[in-house]
C-alpha positions in Angstrom: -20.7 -22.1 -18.4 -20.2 -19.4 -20.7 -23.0 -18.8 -23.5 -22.4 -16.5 -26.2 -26.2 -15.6 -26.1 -25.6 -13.7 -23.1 -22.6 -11.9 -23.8 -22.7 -7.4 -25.3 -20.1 -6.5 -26.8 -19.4 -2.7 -27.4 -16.2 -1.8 -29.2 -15.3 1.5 -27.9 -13.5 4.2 -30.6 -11.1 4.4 -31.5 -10.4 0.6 -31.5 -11.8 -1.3 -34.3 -11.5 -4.9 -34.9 -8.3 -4.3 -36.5 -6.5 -1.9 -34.5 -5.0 -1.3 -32.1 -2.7 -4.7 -30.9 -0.5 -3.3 -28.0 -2.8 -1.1 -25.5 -6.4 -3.1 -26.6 -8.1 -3.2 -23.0 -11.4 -5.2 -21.7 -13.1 -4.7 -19.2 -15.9 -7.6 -18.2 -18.7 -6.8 -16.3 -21.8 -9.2 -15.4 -24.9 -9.6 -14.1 -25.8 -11.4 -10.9 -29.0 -11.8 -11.7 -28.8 -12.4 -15.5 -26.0 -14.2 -16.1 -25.0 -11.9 -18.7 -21.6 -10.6 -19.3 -20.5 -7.5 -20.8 -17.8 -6.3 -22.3 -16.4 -3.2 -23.5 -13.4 -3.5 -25.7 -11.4 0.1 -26.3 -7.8 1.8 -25.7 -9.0 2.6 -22.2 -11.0 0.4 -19.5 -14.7 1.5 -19.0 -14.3 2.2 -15.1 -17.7 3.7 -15.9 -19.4 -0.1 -16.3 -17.6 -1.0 -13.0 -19.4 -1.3 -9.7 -16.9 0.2 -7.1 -18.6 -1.9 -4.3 -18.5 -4.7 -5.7 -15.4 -4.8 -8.1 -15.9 -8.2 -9.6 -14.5 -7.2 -12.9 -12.0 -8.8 -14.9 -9.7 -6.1 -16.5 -7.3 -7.1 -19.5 -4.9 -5.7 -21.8 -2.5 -6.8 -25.1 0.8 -5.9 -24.0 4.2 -6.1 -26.3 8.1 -6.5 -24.6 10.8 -5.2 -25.1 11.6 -8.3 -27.4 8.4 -7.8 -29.0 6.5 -11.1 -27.6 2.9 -10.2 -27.3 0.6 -11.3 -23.7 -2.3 -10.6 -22.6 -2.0 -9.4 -19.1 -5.2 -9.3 -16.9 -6.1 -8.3 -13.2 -8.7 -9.6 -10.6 -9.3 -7.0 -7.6 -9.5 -9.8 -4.7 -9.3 -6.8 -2.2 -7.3 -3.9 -0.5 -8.0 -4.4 2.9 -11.7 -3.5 2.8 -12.4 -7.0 3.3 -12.0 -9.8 6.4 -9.6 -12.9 4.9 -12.6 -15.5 4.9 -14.3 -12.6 2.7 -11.2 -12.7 0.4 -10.6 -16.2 0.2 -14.2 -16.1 -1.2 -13.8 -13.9 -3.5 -10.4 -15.2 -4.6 -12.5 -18.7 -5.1 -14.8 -17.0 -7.3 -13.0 -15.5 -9.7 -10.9 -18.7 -10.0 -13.6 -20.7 -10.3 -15.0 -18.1 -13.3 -12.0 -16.8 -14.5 -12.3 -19.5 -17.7 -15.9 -18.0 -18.9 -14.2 -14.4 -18.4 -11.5 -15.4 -20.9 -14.2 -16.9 -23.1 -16.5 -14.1 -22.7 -13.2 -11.5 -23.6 -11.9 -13.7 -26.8 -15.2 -14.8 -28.2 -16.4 -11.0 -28.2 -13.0 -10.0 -29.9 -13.0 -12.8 -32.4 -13.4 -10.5 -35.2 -10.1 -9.0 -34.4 -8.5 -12.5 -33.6 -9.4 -13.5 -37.2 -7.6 -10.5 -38.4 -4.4 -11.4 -36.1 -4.1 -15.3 -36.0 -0.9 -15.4 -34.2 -2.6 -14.0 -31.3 -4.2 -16.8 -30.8 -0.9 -18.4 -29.3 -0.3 -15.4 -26.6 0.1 -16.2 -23.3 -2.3 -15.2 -20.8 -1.1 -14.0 -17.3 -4.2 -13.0 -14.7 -2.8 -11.0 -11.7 -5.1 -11.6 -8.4 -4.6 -8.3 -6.1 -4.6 -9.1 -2.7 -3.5 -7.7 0.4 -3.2 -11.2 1.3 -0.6 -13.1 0.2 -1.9 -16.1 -1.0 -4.5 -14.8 -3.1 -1.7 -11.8 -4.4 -0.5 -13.7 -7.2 -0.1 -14.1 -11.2 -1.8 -17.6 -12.8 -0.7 -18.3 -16.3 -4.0 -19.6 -18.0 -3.0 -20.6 -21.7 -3.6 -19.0 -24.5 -6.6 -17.3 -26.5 -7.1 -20.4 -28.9 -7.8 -22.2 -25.3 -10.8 -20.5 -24.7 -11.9 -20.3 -28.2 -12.8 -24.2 -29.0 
């Protein structure tokens, strides 16, 4: 469940809650122990707030096409071979099972800037699972930001 009680947000310079829209990253840390989630919004990921053994982040960034229809597009390291499959189909089940208080974590902390841009709100989301296994190497579609926001 995700409580706003326990989520820090730090908006990294030079991204404000109005700019920028294309290139806005997050990166989502947590705490095991806690239950507190933590997330750095900026024009870069913190890679410094990640824990390289563990890599149970959830990266995400506003992207813009070519026809200029605005997505989120996030990523969830299942694994690159370090792991046994059993190992990865864990993991994999994890961040499923959490990927919903991610997004809420991500939009709830940005919803200063989603004031500011209420078309946002209506983006889709697409969540790429990295896998050297194929079933869990895959892209979900999981709504849109006013989903996550009610």
């Amino acid at each position: 469940m995700f409580d706003p009680q326990k989520l820090t947000t730090n908006l990294i310079p030079p991204a404000t809650f109005v700019q920028p829209i294309q290139g806005r990253k997050y990166t989502l840390t947590h705490s095991d122990i806690t239950g507190e989630l933590f997330l750095d919004i900026g024009t870069n990921y913190n890679y410094k707030a990640i824990d390289w053994d563990m890599r149970d982040e959830v990266l995400a960034e506003w992207q813009i096409d070519q026809l200029n229809r605005v997505s989120i597009v996030g990523k969830a390291h299942v694994d690159e071979g370090q792991f046994t499959k059993e190992q990865s189909k864990f993991r994999y089940n994890i961040f499923r099972k959490e990927m919903s208080t991610a997004l809420k974590g991500m939009f709830y902390g940005d919803k200063k800037f989603l004031t500011n841009y209420p078309t946002l709100l209506n983006a889709p989301i697409y969540i790429m699972y990295t896998s050297i296994y194929p079933e869990f190497n895959h892209t979900i579609y999981y709504g849109t930001p006013r989903d996550y926001l009610n």
